[in-house]
N, C-alpha and C positions, 0 to 999 in steps of 0.2 A: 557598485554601492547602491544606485537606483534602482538596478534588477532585487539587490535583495533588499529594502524597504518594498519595491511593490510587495516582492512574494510576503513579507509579513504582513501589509495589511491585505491582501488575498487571502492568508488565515485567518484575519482576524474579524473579517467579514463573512468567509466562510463560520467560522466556531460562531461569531452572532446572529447566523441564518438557521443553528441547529432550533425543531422545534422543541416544542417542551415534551417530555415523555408524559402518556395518557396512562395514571394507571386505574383501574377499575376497582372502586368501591362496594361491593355488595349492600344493598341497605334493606330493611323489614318492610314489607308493602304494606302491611297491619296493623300499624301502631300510632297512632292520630293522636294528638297533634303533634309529634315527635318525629315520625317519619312513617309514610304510606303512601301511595300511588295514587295519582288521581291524572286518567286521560294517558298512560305509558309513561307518565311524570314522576321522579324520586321527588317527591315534598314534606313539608313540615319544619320542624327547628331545625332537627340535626342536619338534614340534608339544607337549607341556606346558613347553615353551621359552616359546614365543608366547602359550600359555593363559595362561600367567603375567603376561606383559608387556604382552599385553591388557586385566588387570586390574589396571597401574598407571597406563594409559594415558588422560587427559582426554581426551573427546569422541570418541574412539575404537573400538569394539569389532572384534576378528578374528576373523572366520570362515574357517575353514581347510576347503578344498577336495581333498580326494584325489585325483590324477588322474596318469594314464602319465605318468614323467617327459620323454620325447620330446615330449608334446602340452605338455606346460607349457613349452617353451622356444618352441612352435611360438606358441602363445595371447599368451606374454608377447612375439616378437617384431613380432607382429602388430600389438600393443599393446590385444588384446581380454582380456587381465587385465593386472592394477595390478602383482599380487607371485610369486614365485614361491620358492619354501624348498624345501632349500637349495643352491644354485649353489657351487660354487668360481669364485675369481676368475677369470677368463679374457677377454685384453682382445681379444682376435679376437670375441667377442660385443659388437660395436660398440650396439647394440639395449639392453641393460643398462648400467644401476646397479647399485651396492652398499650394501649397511646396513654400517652396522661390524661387525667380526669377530664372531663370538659365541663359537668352540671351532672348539678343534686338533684335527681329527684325522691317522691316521699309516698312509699308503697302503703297504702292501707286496704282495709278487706271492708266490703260491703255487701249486709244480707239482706232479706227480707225483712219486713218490720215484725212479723208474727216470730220468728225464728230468734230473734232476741227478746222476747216475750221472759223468755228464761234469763235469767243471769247469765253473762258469759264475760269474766274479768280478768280471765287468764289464758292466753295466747302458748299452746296451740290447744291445752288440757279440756278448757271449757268447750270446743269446737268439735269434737269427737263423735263419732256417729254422723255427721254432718257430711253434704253434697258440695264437692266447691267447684269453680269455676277457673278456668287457667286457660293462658293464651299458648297454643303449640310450643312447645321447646324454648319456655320461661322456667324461671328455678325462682320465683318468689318465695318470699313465707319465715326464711331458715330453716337451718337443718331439722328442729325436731318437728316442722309439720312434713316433710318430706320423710322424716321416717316413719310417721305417723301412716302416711298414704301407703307407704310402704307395707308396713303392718295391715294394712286394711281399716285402720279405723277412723281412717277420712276416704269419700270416695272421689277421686279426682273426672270431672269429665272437660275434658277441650275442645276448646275451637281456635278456628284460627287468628282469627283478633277481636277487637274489644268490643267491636259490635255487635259479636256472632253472640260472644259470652252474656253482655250485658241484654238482649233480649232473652235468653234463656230464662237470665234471673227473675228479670221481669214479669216472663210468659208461667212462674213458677217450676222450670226445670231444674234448677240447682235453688241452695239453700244460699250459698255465698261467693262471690266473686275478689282475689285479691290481684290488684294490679296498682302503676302511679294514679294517686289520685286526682293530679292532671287531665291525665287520659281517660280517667271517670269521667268528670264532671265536663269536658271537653264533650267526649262521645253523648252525654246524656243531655247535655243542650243539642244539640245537633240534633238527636233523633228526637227531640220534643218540637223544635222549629219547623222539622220537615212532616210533623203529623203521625210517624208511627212512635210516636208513647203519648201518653195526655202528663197530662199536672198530675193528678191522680195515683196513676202508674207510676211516676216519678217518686211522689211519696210515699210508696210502700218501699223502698230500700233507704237503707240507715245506716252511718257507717258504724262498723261497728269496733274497728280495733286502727290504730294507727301503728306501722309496726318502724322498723329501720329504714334510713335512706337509703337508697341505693345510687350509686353515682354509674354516668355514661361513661363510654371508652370507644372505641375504635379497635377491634380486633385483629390480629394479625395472625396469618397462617406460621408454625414454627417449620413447615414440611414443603416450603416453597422457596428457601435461601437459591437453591440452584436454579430455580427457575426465574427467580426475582432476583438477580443480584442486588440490586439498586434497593432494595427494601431498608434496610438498615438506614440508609442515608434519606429515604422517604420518611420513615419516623422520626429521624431524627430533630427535621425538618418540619414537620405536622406537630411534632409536639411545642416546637418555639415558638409556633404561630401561632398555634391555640391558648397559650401561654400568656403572649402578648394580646390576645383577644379580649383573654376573663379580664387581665386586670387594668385593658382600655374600656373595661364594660360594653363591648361590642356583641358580645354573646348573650349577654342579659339584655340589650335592644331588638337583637332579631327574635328571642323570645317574645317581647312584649309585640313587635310588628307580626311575628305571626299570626298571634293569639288574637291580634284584634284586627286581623284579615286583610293588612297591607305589607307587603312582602317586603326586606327591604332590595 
């Protein structure tokens, strides 16, 4: 009878020595104050988003991976990563899943101040013949300005994130730029503090249309079940957390400690 009480608690100290499994996050290296790299570092909201909900997570731990957001859709459709932060819904990405929502944000376009000189009161009609700005392998705007670009009667130029875009606009290479308008006005203090735009500069763009929210997710490869068993029960699990986050308001806190440069 001693013998077998040892041998179960010998299980059962072995089973509470297993570590937690590490699975890897892909995240946008280009999208401030949301998620971008700085120093080899996954930072921003969403990424102390997941640091958090990592650490309410059983048998779990995330490692977040910074990488070009075109290669993280490229990686996750491939199904040679698990996850990727943070996707907007989009069901034309037949290739993904979703995590439940996490946060709102509120996509608006802004152009130069002489380019609205004209009327322009109707999204995407009034905008036509127009240069816009778009961050690599983003699907802002709705459909009928992407069939618009399609058609040719918007001309689409990219960069890779909202820096690249927002001095273009600036420097007068495109006519208008639509991304969160967070990540506008985020990147446009930023590059006004550190000396490459003046007040001035800043002043000639205007917003000019506010269009639909877009809400965050957490994407998931649909082409990696056999490589990932455990994924199902990873989501399942990220989503109760995240869950428990929005409505401890813990997720609208690490927003505002971002934002005002103390991490929590």
């Amino acid at each position: 009878m001693r013998c077998g009480l040892l041998l179960c608690w010998a299980g059962l100290a072995l089973g509470a020595s297993v570590p937690p499994r590490q699975v890897v996050v892909l995240t946008d290296n280009g999208y401030p104050p949301y998620s971008y790299e700085a120093d080899g570092r996954a930072v921003g909201v969403y990424n102390e988003v997941l640091r958090a909900a990592s650490q309410r997570m059983e048998g779990y731990r995330i490692e977040l991976r910074p990488v070009p957001w075109k290669r993280g859709l490229v990686e996750l459709e491939a199904g040679r990563a698990m996850a990727l932060s943070p996707p907007y819904y989009r069901p034309e990405r037949e290739y993904m899943s979703y995590s439940a929502p996490f946060w709102q944000e509120q996509v608006v376009v802004y152009c130069r101040a002489e380019v609205m000189r004209t009327p322009r009161q109707h999204w995407p009609a009034d905008f036509l013949g127009l240069r816009f700005g778009n961050n690599t392998g983003f699907r802002p705007g709705g459909k009928a300005f992407w069939q618009a670009v399609q058609r040719g009667e918007i001309q689409l130029d990219e960069a890779p994130d909202t820096r690249g875009n927002l001095l273009k606009l600036i420097n007068g290479r495109m006519d208008c730029y639509l991304n969160d308008k967070l990540s506008i006005h985020y990147m446009l203090d930023r590059l006004q503090r550190r000396g490459a735009i003046s007040a001035s500069q800043r002043g000639e763009l205007v917003e000019a249309v506010s269009l639909n929210g877009e809400q965050a997710y957490i994407g998931f490869s649909k082409r990696g079940s056999q490589r990932y068993p455990y994924q199902d029960d990873f989501i399942q699990q990220l989503n109760a957390v995240l869950e428990r986050m929005k409505r401890e308001g813990r997720i609208a806190a690490i927003v505002e400690q971002v934002l005002h440069g103390g991490l929590p």
